[in-house]
LUMTORBA-241031 format. One record per residue (C-alpha): residue in one letter; z, y, x. Coordinates in pm, whole numbers. Layout:
A,Z,Y,X
...
//
This chain:
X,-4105,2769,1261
X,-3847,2491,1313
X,-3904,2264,1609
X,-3753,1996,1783
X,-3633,1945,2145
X,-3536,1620,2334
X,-3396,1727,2650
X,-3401,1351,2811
X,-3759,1348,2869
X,-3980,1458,3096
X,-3974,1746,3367
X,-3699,1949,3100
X,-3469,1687,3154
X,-3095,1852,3167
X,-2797,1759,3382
X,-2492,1669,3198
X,-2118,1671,3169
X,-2041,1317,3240
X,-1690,1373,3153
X,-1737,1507,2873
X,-2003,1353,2724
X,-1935,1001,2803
X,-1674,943,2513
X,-1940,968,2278
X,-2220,848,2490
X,-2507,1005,2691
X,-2763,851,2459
X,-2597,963,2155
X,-2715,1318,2255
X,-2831,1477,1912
X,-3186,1703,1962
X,-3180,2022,1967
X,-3358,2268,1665
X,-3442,2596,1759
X,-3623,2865,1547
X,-3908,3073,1684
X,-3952,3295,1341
X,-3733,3656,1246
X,-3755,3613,884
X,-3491,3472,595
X,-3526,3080,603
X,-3436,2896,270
X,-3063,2748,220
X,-3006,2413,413
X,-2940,2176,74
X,-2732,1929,291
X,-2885,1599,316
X,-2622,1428,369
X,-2220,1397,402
X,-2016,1602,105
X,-2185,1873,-138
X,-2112,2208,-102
X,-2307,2534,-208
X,-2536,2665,61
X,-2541,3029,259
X,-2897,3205,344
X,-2829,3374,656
X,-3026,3698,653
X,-3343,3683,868
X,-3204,3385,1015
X,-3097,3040,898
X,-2860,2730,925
X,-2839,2490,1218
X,-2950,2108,1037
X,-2718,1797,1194
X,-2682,1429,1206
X,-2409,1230,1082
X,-2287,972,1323
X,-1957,750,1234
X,-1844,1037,979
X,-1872,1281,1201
X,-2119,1585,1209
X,-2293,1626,1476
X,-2459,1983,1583
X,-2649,2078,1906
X,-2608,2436,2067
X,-2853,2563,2349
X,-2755,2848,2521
X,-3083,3044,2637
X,-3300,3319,2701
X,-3468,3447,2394
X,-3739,3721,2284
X,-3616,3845,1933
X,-3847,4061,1734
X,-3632,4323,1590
X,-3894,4489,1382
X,-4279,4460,1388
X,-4353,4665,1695
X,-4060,4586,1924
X,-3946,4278,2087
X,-3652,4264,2335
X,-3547,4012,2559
X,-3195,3875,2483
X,-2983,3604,2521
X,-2879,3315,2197
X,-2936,3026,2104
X,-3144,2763,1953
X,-3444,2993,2029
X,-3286,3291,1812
X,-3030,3553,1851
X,-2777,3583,1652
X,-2769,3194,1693
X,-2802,2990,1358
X,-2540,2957,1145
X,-2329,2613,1106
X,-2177,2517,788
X,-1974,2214,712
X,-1730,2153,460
X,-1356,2112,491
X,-1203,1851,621
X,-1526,1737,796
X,-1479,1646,1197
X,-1719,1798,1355
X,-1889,1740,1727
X,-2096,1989,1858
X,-2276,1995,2193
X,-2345,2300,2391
X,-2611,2295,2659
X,-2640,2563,2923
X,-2962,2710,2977
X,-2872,3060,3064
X,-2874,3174,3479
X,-2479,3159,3477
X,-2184,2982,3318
X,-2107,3023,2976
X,-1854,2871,2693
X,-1799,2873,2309
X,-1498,3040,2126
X,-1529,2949,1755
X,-1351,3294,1645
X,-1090,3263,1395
X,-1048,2831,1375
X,-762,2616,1366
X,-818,2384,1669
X,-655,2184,1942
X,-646,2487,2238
X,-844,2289,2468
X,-1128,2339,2232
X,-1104,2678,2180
X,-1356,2833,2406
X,-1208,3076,2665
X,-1336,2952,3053
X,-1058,2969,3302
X,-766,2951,3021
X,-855,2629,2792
X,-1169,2509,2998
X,-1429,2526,3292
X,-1716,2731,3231
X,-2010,2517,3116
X,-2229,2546,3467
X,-2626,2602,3402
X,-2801,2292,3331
X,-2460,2137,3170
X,-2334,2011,2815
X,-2019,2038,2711
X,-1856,1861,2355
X,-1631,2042,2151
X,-1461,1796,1872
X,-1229,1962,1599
X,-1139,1912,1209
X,-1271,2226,1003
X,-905,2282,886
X,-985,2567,692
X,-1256,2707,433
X,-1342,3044,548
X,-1583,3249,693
X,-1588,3233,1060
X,-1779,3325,1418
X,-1906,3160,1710
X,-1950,3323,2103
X,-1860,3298,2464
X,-1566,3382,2570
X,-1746,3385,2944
X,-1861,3728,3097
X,-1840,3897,2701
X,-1938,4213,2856
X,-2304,4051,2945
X,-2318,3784,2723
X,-2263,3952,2369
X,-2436,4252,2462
X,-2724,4034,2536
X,-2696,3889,2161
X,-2490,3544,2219
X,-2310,3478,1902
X,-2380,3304,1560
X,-2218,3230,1155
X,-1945,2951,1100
X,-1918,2836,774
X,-1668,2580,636
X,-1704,2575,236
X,-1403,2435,38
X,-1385,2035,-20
X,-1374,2139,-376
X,-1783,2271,-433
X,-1621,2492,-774
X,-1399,2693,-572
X,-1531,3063,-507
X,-1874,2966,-604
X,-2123,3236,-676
X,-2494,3210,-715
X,-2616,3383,-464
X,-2447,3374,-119
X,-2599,3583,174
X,-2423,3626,552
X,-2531,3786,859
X,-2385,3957,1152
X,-2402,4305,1309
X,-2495,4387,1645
X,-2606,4671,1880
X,-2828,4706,2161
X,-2930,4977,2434
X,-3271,4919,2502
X,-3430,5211,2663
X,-3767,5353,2515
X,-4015,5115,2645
X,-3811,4847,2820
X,-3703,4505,2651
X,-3383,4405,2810
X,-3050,4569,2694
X,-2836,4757,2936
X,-2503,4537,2921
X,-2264,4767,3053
X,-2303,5038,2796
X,-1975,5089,2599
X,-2085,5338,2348
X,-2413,5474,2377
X,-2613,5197,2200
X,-2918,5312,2016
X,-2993,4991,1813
X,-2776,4868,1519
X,-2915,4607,1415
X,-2827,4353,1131
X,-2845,3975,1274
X,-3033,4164,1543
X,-3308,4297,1308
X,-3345,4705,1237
X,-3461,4804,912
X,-3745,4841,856
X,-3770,4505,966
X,-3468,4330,776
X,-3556,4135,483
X,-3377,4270,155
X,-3124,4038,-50
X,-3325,3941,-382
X,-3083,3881,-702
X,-3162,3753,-1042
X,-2957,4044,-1293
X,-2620,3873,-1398
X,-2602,3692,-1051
X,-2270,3691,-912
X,-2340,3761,-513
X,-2193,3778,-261
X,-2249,3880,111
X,-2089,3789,405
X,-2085,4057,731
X,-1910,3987,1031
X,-1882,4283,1344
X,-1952,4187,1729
X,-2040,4514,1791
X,-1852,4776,1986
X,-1716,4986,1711
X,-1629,5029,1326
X,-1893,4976,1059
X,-1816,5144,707
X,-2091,4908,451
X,-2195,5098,169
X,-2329,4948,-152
X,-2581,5153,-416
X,-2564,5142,-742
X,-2292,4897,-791
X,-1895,4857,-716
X,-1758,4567,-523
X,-1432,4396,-437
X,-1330,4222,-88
X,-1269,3870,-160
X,-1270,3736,218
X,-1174,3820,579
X,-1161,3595,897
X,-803,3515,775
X,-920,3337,438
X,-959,3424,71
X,-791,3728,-66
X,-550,3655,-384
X,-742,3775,-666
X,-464,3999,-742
X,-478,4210,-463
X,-814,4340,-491
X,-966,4700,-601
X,-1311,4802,-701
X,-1481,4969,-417
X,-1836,5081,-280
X,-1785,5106,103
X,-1564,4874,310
X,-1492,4935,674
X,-1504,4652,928
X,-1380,4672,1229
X,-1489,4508,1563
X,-1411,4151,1571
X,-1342,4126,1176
X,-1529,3990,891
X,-1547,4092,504
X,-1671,3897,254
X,-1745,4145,-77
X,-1847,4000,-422
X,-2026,4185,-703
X,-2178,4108,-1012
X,-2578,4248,-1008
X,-2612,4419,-1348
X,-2829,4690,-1271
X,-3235,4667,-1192
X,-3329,4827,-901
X,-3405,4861,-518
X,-2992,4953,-430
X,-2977,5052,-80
X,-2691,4867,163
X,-2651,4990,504
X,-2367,5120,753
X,-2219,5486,623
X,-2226,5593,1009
X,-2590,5768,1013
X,-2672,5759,1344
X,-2631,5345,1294
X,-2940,5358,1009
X,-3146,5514,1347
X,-3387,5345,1590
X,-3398,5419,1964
X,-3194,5717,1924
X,-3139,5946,2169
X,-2763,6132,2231
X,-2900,6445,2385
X,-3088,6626,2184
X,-3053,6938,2102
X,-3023,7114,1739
X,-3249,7350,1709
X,-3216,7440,1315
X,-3317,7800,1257
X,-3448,7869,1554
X,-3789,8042,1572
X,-3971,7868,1846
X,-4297,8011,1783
X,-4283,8273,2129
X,-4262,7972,2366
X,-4495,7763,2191
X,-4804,7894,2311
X,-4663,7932,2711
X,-4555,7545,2608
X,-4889,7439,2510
X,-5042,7566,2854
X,-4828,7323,3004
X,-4782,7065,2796
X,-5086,7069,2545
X,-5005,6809,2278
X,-4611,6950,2248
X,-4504,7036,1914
X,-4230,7234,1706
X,-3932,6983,1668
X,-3637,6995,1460
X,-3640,7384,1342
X,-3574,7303,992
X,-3401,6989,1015
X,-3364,6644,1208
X,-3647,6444,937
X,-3897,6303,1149
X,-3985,6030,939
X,-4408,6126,869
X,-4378,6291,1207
X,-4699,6097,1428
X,-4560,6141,1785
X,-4675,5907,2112
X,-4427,5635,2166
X,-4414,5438,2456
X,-4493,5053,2428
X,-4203,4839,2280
X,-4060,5145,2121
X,-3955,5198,1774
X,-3974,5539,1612
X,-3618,5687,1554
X,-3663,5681,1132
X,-3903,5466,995
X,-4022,5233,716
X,-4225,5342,376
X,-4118,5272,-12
X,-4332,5330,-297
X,-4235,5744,-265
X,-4309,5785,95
X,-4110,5771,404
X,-3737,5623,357
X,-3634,5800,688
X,-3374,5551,755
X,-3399,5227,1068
X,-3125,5054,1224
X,-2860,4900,982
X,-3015,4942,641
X,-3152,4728,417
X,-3173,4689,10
X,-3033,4407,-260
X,-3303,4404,-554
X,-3207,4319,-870
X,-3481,4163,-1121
X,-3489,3972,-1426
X,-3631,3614,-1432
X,-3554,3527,-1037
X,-3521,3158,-999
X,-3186,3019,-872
X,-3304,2946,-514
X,-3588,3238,-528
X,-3560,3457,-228
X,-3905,3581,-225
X,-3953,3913,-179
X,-4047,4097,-549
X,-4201,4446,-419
X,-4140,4769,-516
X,-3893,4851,-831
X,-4087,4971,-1100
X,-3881,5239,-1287
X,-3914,5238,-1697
X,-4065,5615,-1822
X,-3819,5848,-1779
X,-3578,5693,-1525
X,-3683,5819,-1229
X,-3597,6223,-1075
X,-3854,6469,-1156
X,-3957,6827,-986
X,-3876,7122,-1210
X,-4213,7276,-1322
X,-4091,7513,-1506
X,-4070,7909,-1460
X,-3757,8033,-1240
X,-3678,8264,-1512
X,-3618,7979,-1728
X,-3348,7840,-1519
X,-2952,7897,-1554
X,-2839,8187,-1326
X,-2555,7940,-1191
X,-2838,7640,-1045
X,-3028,7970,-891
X,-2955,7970,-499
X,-2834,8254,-348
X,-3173,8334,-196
X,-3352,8329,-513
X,-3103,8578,-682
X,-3164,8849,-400
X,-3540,8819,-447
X,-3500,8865,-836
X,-3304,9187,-710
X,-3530,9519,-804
X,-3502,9746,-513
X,-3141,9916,-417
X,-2975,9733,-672
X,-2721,9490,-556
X,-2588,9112,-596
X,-2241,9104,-738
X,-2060,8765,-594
X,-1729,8680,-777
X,-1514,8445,-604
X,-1222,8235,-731
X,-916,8484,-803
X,-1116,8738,-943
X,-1216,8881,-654
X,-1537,8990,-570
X,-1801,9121,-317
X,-2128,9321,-280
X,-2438,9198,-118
//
């Protein structure tokens, strides 16, 4: 739900930056719209100053504005936040407008744009807008181009959007607390020229990553490493929303990293080429057909494909412990090991314990106690069972007959007869020697006759 906030009235009344502020007036002071929902919002058509083709920011959406004189006018609130990142877990963070990531801002280039930032948050904070061409003094970094904004302060930054290109806004004020509370948002500036790299379906959203301990709701900011929630725009699959297509749409998706390490984005079912970084545009020329693209932290990649093929395709980060909820870094592997002796002296002790992990890590249909606020490490159900997957995952489903600015969810895929991977029924005699595992071929065995394994080189061994 969208909502509006004037912060001149009553008891919520906010102290400001006469300084700053005065040049463009006190009363001039645009409200502030904040967001209290987790899921996709529509595209913000603009209502007003020059055309361009809107972004849907994935379970999140775009910050509205006011023109005043020909210039845009947007209004940041730095503040505490609860975020649901899936149904079942809420965590306390820090963003803005009500949401973390923040919403994103698009404008068009060429526009000026004035944006006001009010404080909120327990400490002093600023606004780097990553990757802009600006005068310095507006670039966001307290102590080198400006004083901190103090709680209960605005601040005005005022800058041309130079540039088209995909772009990022957070503090450049305590980063080690502030970002790994959540503080950051999408910049958009389209091209003055609406034709230019338009595509029919344009999504963005950020990644992120949290250490929230098993039943707690605040993140641990000084963990470097050790996070155990990867989260797109601060959402963990299975509560991200997928990216609906029409078939034939040209799409493309917009990811930019604030997190604390590499993220290799993997596409299913269709190739893609990189046709934007934080830099600008790639020349068309330089780009290859790929299916994974690594971003590293502090970068952004913009990929373009054309959806062809009907389906549920899967998208997430290649890393797999990133497509995990609540993981912990512990635990030990216990594959092939027979626990069965110490169960029972376990169960005298601990009566509801259970076998874990003998045959492998899946504990997606495993019912186990979790403590409130907690996620289960794998989670999330598709129309064959358990997907076993959580943190940075999510799918792009391709239909026929989706309307231009349809982003409803469609369900489920349903595969045409004879499409889908089947169990072998058939008798194990039937099948070729060569697909029969090695286990299979000793049981066929008769008694004292042997397995003759032939290796590459002609060599061989007995078994």
């Amino acid at each position: 739900m969208v909502s509006r906030r004037n912060f001149f009235t009553g008891a919520g009344a906010v102290a400001l930056s006469a300084g700053l502020v005065s040049r463009v007036g006190a009363a001039s002071l645009p409200e502030a719209v904040t967001m209290d929902g987790p899921n996709t919002q529509a595209p913000l058509v603009p209502p007003n100053g020059r055309p361009y083709n809107p972004v849907v920011t994935l379970n999140g959406w775009t910050l509205p504005w006011r023109m005043k004189n020909g210039v845009k006018e947007f209004h940041l609130v730095a503040e505490p936040v609860v975020r649901e990142m899936a149904p079942g877990m809420k965590a306390n963070l820090w963003g803005y407008n009500g949401q973390s990531p923040g919403p994103t801002i698009e404008v068009v280039e060429g526009d000026r744009v004035r944006i006001f930032v009010t404080n909120k948050l327990p400490e002093h904070t600023s606004v780097h807008w990553h990757g802009q061409r600006l005068p310095n003094g507006m670039d966001g970094v307290t102590g080198l181009t400006q004083p901190g904004i103090q709680p209960g302060k605005t601040f005005v930054y005022e800058f041309v959007a130079k540039r088209p290109g995909t772009f990022m806004y957070h503090p450049h004020a305590d980063e080690m607390t502030q970002m790994a509370m959540g503080m950051m948002g999408f910049w958009i500036t389209h091209p003055k020229d609406a034709s230019q790299h338009k595509v029919d379906r344009d999504f963005v959203f950020l990644l992120n990553a949290y250490d929230i301990d098993p039943g707690s709701f605040t993140p641990k900011t000084s963990t470097m490493l050790d996070f155990n929630l990867w989260t797109f725009n601060s959402r963990v699959f299975p509560g991200i929303d997928s990216m609906v297509c029409n078939q034939g749409d040209r799409v493309r998706i917009r990811v930019g990293n604030l997190t604390m390490t590499n993220h290799p984005i993997h596409l299913h079912g269709h190739e893609f080429v990189v046709t934007g970084t934080d830099g600008g545009w790639t020349p068309p020329a330089s780009r290859w057909p790929e299916v994974t693209t690594d971003i590293a932290v502090g970068q952004m990649r913009a990929i373009e494909f054309d959806a062809t093929d009907l389906g549920d395709w899967a998208f997430h980060c290649h890393k797999s412990h990133h497509t995990m909820n609540a993981m912990g870094h512990d635990v030990p592997t216990m594959i092939g090991v027979d626990q069965r002796s110490a169960l029972s002296k376990i169960n005298t002790l601990i009566p509801d314990y259970m076998v874990m992990g003998d045959k492998g890590g899946s504990m997606g249909e495993m019912e186990m106690p979790l403590p409130d606020n907690t996620l289960p490490m794998m989670t999330g159900t598709g129309p064959f069972g358990g997907i076993e997957m959580g943190g940075m995952f999510t799918t792009v489903k391709v239909r026929k007959g989706i309307a231009r600015n349809d982003y409803k969810d469609p369900g489920w895929y349903k595969h045409p007869a004879g499409t889908v991977a089947y169990e072998w029924k058939g008798a194990d005699a039937d099948m070729p020697a060569a697909t029969r595992s090695p286990d299979t071929q000793r049981m066929a065995a008769k008694p004292g006759e042997k397995i003759l394994k032939v290796t590459k080189g002609g060599s061989h061994s007995d078994h």
